[in-house]
NUDRENNU-8419 format. One record per residue (C-alpha): residue number from 1; residue in one letter; chain; x, y, z. Coordinates in Angstrom, 1 decimal, decimal comma. Each point is the difference from the previous one (the first is absolute). Layout:
# residues N
<num->NUM	residuo->A	cadena->A	c1->X	c2->Y	c3->Z> $
...
This chain:
# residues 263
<num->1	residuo->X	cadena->A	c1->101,5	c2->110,6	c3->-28,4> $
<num->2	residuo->X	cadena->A	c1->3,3	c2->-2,2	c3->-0,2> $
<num->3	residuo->X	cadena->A	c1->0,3	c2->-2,0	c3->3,0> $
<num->4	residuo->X	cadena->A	c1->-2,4	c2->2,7	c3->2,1> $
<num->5	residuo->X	cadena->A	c1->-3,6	c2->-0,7	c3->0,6> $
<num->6	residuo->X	cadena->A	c1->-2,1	c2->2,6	c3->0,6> $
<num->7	residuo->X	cadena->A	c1->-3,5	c2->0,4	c3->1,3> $
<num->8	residuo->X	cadena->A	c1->-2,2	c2->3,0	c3->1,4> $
<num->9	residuo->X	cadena->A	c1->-2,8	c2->0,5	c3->2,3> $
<num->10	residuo->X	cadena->A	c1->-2,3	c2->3,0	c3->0,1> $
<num->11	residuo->X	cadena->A	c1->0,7	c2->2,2	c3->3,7> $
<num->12	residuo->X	cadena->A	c1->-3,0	c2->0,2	c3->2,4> $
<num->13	residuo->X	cadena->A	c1->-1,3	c2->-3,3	c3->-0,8> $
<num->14	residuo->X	cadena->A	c1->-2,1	c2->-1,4	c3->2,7> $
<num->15	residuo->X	cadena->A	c1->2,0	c2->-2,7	c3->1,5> $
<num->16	residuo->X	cadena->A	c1->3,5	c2->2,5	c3->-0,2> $
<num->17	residuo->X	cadena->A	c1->-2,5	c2->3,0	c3->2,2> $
<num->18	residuo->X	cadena->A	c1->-1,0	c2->-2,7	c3->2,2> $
<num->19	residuo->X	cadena->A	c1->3,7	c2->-1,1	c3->0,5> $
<num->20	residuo->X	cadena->A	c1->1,3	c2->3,0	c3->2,0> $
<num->21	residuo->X	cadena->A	c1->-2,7	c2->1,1	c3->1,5> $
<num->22	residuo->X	cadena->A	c1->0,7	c2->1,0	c3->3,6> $
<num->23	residuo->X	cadena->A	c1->3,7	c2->-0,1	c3->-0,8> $
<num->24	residuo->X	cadena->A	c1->2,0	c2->2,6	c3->2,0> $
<num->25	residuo->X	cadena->A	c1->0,0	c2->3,3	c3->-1,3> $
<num->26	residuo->X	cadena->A	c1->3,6	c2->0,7	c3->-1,9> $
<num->27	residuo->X	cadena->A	c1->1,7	c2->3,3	c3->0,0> $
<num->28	residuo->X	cadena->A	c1->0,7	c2->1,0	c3->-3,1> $
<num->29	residuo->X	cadena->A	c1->2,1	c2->2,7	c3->-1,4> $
<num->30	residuo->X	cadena->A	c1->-0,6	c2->2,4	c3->-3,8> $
<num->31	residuo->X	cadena->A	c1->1,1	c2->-1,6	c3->-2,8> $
<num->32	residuo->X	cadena->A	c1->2,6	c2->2,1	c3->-1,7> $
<num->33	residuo->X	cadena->A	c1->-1,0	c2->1,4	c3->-3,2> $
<num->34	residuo->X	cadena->A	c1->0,9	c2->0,8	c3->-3,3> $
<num->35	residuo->X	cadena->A	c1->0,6	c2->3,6	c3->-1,9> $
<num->36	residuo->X	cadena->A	c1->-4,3	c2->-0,3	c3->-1,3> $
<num->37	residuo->X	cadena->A	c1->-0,7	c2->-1,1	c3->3,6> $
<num->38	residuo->X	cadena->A	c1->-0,9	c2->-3,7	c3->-0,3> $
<num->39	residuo->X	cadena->A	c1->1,4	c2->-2,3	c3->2,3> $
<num->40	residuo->X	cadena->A	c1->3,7	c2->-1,4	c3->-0,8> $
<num->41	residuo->X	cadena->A	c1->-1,5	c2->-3,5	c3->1,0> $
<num->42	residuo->X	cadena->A	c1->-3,1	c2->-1,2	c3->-1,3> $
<num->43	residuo->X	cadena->A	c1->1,1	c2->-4,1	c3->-0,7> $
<num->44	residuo->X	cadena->A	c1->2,5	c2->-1,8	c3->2,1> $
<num->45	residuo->X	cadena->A	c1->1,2	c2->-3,3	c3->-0,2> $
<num->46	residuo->X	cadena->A	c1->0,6	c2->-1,7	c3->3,2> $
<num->47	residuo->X	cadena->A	c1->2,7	c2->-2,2	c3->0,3> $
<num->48	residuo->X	cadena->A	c1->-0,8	c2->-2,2	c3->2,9> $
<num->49	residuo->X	cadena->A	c1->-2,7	c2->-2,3	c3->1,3> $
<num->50	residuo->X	cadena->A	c1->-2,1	c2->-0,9	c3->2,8> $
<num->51	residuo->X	cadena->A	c1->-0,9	c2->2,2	c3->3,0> $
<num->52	residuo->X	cadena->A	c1->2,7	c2->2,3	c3->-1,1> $
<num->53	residuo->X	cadena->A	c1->-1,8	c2->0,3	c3->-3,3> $
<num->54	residuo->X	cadena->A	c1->-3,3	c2->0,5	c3->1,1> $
<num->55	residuo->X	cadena->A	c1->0,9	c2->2,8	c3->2,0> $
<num->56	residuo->X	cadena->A	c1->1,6	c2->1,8	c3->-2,5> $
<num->57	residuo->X	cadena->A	c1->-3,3	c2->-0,2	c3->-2,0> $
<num->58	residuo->X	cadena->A	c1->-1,9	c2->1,0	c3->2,7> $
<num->59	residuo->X	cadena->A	c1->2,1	c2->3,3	c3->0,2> $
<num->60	residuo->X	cadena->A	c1->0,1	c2->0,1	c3->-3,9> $
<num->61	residuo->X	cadena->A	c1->-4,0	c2->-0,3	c3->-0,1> $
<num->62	residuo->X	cadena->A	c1->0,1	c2->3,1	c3->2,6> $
<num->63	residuo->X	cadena->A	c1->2,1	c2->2,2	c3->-2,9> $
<num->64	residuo->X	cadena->A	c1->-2,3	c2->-1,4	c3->-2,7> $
<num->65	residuo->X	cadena->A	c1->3,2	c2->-1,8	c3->-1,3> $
<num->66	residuo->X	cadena->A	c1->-0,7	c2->-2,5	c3->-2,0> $
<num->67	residuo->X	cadena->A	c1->1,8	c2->-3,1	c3->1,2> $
<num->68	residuo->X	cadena->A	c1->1,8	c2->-2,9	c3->-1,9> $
<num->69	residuo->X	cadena->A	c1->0,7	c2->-3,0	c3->2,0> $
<num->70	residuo->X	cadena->A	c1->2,3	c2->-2,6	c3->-1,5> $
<num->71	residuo->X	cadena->A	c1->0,0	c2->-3,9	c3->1,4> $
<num->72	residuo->X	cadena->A	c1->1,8	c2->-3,4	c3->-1,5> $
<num->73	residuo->X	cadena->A	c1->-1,9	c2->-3,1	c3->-1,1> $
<num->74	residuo->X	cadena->A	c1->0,1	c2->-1,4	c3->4,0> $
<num->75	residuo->X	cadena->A	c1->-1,9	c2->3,2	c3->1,9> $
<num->76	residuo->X	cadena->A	c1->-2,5	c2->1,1	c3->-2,9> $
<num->77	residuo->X	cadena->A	c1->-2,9	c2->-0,6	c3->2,6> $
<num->78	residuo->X	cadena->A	c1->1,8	c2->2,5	c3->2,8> $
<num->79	residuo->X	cadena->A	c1->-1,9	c2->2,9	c3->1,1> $
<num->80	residuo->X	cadena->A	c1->2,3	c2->2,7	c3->-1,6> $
<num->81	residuo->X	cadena->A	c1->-1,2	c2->-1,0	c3->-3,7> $
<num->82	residuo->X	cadena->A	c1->-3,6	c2->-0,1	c3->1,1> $
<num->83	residuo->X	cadena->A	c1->0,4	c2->3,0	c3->1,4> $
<num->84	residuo->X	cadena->A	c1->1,8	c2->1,9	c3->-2,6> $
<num->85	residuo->X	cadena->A	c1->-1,4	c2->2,2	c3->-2,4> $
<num->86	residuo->X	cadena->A	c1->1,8	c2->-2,1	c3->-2,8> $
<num->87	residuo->X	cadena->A	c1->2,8	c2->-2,8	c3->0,2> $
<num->88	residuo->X	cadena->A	c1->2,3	c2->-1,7	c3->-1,9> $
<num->89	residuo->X	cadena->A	c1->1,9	c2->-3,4	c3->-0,4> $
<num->90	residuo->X	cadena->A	c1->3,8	c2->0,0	c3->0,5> $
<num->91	residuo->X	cadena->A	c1->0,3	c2->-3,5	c3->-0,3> $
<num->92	residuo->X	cadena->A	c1->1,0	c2->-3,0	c3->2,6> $
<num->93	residuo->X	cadena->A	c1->1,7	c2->-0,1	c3->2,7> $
<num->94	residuo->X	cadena->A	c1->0,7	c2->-4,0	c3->0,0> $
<num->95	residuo->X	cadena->A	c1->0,5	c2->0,2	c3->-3,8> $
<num->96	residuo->X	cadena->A	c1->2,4	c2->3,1	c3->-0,4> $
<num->97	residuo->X	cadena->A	c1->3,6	c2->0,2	c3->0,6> $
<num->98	residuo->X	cadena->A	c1->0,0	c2->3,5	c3->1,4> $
<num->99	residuo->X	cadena->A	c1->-2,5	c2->0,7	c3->2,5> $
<num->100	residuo->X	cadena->A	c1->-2,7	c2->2,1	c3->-1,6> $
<num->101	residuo->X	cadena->A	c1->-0,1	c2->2,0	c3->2,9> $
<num->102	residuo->X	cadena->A	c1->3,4	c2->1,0	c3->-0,5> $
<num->103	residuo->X	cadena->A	c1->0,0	c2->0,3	c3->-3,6> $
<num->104	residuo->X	cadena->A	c1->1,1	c2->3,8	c3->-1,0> $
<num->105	residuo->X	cadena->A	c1->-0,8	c2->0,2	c3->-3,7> $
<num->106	residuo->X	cadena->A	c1->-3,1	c2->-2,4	c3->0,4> $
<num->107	residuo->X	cadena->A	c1->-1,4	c2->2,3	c3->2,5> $
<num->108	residuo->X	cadena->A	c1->0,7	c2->3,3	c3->-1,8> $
<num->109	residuo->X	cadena->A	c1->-1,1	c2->-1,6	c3->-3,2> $
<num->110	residuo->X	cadena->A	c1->-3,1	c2->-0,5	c3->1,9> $
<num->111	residuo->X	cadena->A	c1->-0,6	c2->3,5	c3->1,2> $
<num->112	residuo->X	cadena->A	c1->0,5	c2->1,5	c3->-3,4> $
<num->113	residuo->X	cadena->A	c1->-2,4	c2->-2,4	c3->-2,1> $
<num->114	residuo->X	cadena->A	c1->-2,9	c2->0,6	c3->2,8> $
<num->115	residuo->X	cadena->A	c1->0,5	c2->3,9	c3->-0,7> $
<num->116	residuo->X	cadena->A	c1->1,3	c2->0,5	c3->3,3> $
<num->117	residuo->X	cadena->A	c1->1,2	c2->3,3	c3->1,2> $
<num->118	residuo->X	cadena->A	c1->1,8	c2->-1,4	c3->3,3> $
<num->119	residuo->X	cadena->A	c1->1,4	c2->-3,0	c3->1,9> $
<num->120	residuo->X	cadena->A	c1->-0,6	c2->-0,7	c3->3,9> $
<num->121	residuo->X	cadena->A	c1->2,2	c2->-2,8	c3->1,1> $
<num->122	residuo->X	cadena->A	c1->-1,4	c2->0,1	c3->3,3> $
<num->123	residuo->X	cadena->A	c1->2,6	c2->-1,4	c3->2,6> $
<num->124	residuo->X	cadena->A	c1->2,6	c2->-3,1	c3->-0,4> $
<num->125	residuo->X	cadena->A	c1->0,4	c2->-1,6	c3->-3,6> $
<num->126	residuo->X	cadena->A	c1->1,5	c2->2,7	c3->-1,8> $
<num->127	residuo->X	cadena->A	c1->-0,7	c2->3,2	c3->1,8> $
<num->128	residuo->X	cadena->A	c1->2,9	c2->0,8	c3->0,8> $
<num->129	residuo->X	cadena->A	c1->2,1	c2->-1,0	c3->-3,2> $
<num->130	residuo->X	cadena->A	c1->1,8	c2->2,4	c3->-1,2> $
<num->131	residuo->X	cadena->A	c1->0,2	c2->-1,2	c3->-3,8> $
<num->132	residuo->X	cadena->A	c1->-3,9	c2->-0,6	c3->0,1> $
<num->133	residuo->X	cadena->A	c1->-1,0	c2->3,5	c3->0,9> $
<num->134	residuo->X	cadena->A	c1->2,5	c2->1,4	c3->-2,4> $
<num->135	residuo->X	cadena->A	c1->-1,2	c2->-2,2	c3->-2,5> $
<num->136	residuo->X	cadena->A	c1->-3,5	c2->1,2	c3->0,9> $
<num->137	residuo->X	cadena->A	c1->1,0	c2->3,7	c3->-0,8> $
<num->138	residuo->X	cadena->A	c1->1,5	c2->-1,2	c3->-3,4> $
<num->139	residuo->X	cadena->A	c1->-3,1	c2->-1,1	c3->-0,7> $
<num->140	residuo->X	cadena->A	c1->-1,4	c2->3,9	c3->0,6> $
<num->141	residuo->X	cadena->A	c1->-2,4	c2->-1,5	c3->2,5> $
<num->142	residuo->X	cadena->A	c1->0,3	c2->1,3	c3->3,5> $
<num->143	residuo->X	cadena->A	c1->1,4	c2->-2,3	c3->2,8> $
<num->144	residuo->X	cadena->A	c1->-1,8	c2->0,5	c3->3,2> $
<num->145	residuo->X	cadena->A	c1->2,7	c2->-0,2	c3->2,0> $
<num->146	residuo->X	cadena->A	c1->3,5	c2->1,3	c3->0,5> $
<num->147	residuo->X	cadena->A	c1->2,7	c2->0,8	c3->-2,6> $
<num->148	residuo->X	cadena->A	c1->2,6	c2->-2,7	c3->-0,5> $
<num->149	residuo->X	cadena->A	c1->2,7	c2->2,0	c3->1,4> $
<num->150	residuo->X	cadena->A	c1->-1,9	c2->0,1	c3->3,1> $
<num->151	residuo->X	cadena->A	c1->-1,0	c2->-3,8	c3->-0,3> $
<num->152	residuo->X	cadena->A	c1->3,7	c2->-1,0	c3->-0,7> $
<num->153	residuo->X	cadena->A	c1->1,0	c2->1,8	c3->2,9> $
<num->154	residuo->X	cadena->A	c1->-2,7	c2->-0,7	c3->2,7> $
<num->155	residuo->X	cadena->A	c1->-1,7	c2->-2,9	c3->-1,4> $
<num->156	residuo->X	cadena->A	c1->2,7	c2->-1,8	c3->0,4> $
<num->157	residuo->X	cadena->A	c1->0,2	c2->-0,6	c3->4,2> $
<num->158	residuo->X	cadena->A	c1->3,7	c2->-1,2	c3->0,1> $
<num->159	residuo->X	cadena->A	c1->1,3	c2->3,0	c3->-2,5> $
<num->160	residuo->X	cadena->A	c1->-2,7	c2->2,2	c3->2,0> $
<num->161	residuo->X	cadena->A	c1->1,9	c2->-0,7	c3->3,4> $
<num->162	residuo->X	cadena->A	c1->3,2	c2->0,8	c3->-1,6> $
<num->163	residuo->X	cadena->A	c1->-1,3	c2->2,8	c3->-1,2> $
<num->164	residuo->X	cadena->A	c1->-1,1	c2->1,3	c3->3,7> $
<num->165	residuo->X	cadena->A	c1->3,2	c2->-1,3	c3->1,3> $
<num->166	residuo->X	cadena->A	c1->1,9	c2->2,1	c3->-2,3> $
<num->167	residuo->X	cadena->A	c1->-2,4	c2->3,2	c3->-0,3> $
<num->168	residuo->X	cadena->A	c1->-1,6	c2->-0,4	c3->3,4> $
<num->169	residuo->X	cadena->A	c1->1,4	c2->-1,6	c3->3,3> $
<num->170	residuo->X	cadena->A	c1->-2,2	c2->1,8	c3->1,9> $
<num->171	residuo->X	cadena->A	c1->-3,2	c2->-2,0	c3->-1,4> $
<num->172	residuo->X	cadena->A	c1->-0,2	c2->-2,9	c3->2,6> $
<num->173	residuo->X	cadena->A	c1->-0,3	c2->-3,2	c3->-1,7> $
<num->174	residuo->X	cadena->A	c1->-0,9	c2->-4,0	c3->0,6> $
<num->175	residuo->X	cadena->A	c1->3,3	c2->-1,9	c3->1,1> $
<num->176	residuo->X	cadena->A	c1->1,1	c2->-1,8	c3->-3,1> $
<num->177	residuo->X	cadena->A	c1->2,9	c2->-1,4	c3->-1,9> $
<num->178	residuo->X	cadena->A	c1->1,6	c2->2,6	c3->-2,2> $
<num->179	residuo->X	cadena->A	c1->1,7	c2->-2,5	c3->-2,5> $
<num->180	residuo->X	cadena->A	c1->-0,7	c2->-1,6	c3->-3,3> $
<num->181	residuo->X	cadena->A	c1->0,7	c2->-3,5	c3->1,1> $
<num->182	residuo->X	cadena->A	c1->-2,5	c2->-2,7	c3->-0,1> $
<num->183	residuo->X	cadena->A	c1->2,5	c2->-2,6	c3->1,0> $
<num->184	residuo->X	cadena->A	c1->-0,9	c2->-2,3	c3->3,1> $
<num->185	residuo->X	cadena->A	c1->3,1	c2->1,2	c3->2,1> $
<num->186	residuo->X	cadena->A	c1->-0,7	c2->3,2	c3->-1,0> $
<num->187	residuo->X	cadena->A	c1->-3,6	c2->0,1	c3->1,4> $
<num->188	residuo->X	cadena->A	c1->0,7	c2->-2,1	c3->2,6> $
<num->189	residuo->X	cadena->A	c1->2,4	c2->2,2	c3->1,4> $
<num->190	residuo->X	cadena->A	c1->-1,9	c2->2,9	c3->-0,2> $
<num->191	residuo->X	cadena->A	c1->-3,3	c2->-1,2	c3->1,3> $
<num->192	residuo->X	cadena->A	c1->1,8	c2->-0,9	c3->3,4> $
<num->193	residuo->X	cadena->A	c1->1,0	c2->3,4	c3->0,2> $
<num->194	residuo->X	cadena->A	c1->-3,3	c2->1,6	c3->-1,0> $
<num->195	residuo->X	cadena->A	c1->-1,7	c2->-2,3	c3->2,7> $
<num->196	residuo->X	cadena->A	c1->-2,6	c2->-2,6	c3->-0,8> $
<num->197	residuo->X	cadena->A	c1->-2,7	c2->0,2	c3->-1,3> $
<num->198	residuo->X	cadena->A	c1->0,9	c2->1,5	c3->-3,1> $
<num->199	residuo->X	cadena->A	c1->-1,9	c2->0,4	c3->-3,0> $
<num->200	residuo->X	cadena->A	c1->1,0	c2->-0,8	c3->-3,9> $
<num->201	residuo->X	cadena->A	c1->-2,0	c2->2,2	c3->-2,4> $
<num->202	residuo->X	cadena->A	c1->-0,1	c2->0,6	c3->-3,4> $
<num->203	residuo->X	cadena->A	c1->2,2	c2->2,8	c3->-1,0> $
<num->204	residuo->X	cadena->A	c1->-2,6	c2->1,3	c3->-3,1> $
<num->205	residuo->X	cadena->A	c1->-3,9	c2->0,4	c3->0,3> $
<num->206	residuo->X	cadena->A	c1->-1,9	c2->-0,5	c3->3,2> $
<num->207	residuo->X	cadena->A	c1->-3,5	c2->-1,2	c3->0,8> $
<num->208	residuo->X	cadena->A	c1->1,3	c2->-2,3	c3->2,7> $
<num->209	residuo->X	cadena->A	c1->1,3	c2->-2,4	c3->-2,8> $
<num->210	residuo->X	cadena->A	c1->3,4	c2->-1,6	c3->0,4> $
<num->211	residuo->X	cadena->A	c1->0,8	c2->0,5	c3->3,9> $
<num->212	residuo->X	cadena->A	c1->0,4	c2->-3,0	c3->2,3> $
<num->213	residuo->X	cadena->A	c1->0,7	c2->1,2	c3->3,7> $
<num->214	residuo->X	cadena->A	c1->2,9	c2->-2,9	c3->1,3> $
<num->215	residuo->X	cadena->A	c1->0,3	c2->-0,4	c3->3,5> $
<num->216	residuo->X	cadena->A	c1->3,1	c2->-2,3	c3->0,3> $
<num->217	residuo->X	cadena->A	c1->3,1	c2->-0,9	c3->-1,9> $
<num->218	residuo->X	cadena->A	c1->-0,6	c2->-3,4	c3->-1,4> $
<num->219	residuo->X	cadena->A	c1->-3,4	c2->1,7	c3->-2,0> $
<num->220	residuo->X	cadena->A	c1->1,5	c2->3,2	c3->-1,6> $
<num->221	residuo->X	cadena->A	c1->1,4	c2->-2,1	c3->-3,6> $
<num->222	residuo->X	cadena->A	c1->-3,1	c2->-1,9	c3->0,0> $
<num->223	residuo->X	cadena->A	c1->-2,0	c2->3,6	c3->0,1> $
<num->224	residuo->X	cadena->A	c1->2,2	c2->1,4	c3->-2,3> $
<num->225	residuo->X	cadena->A	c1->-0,5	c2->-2,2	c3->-2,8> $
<num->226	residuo->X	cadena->A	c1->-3,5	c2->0,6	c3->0,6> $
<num->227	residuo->X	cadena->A	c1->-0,4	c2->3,5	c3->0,3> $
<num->228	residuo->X	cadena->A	c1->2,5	c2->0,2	c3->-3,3> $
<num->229	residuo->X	cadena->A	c1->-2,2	c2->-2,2	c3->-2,0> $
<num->230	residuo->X	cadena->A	c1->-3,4	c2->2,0	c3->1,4> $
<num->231	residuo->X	cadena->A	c1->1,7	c2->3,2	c3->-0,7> $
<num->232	residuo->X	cadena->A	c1->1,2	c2->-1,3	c3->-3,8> $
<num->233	residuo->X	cadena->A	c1->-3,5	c2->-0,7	c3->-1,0> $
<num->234	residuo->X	cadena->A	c1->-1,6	c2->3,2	c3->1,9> $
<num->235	residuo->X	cadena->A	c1->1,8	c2->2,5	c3->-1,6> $
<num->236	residuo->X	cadena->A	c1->2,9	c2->-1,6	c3->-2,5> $
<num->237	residuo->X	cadena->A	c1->3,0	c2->0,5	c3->2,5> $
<num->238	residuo->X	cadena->A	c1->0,8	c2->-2,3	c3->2,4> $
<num->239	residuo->X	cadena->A	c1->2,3	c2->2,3	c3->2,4> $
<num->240	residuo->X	cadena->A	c1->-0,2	c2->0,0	c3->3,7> $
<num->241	residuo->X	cadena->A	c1->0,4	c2->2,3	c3->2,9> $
<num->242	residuo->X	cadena->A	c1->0,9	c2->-1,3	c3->3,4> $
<num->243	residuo->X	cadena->A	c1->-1,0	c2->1,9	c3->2,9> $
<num->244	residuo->X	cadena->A	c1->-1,3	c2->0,1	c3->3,6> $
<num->245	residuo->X	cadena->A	c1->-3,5	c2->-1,6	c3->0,5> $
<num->246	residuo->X	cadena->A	c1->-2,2	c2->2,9	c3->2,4> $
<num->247	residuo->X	cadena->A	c1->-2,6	c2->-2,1	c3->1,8> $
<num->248	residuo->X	cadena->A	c1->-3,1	c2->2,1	c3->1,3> $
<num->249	residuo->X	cadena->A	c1->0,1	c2->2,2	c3->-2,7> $
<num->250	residuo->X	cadena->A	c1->-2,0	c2->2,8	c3->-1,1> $
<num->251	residuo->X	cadena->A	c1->-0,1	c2->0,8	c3->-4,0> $
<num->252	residuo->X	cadena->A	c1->-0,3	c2->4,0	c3->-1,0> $
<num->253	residuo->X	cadena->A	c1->0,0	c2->0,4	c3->-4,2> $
<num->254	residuo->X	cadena->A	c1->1,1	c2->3,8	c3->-0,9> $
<num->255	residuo->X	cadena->A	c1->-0,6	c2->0,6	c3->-3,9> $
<num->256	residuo->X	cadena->A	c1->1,4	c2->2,6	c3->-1,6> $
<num->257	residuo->X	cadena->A	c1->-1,2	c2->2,0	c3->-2,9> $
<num->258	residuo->X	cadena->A	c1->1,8	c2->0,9	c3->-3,2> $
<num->259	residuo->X	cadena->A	c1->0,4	c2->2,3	c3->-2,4> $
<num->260	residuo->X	cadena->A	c1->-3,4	c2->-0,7	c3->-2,2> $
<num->261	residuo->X	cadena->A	c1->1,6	c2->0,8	c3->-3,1> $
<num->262	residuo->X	cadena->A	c1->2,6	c2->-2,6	c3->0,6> $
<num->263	residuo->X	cadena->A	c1->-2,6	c2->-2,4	c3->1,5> $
């Protein structure tokens, strides 16, 4: 299979029943369906690993999706591919020049050689690139997740604010720094007005991977060059966001759901 490697496992085996037993009960919503009444989804390729993975095939297993985990040389023993109805290979993450991960045409190359019918990116790595879910629908599989247009718009948190800035003052947000610059004066200058401590966070993707919360002056470079670097790596871009750091905070998620024919 090129540079793919694929192996399968047989669903209900012992070991995978005895895995999530007791697990929390999901809710689950209907499938859509097709004009004969079969379900638009019956193989998805998931396109991340680890907890995030596993609970995607947890869900899957729910639907009687069959799932297709995909891991690099370094994490074949993870959970996720034991888990996993089937999994395949997409190569090494010390070894390759691209990130596997984050490797478009890899991953849609793997979804259509496994037969898949979907992709799931689950959250951070490419879930909310807008060329990779486009690139998905090329493919005729079905992205779970939003259009492109939406992703450029939203999935993007600096264009997002500018798009609430422009579209919607009223929508209270996070005090931030509106501009482009990642120069040190430029930061500098607005983090004393913002008010320490601030927070740098990566402008793309999300699953609390590159943010660095800086308390004083002197550290915000320093954090920079890290949260850039984690950022580049996480999700291919290495733009930052600067805004105010809320301490004693209380996280609420509000998904939205989109037109199933588009999703």
């Amino acid at each position: 299979m090129s540079q793919l490697e694929m192996k399968t496992r047989r669903s209900g085996e012992g070991s995978k029943a005895i895995a999530w037993r007791g697990c929390r009960d999901l809710f689950v919503v209907n499938l859509p369906v097709d004009s004969s009444g079969l379900p638009k989804i019956r193989k998805s390729l998931i396109t991340n690993r680890g907890e995030i993975a596993c609970r995607i095939i947890a869900t899957c297993r729910k639907l009687n999706v069959v799932s297709v985990a995909i891991y690099t040389v370094e994490d074949a023993q993870s959970r996720h591919v034991s888990d996993a109805d089937e999994s395949i290979c997409i190569g090494s993450l010390e070894h390759s020049k691209t990130n596997p991960f984050l490797y478009i045409e890899l991953l849609v190359q793997a979804a259509v050689e496994t037969g898949c019918d979907a992709v799931h990116p689950g959250y951070g790595y490419l879930s909310e690139n807008a060329r990779f879910a486009d690139r998905v629908r090329e493919a005729a599989l079905i992205f779970v997740g939003l259009p492109g247009s939406a992703i450029l718009t939203l999935g993007d948190k600096r264009s997002s604010k500018e798009v609430l800035r422009a579209k919607a003052p009223e929508v209270p947000m996070i005090p931030g720094f509106a501009g482009t610059s990642l120069e040190a004066e430029d930061l500098e200058r607005a983090a004393a007005k913002i008010g320490f401590p601030v927070m740098l966070k990566a402008s793309v993707g999300g699953g609390g991977k590159g943010m660095r919360v800086v308390s004083e002056a002197p550290q915000l470079m320093s954090e920079l060059v890290r949260a850039q670097s984690e950022a580049q790596r996480s999700f291919g871009s290495a733009d930052c966001i600067l805004g105010k750091y809320i301490e004693n905070k209380e996280l609420s998620g509000v998904t939205t759901q989109d037109d199933l024919e588009e999703s």
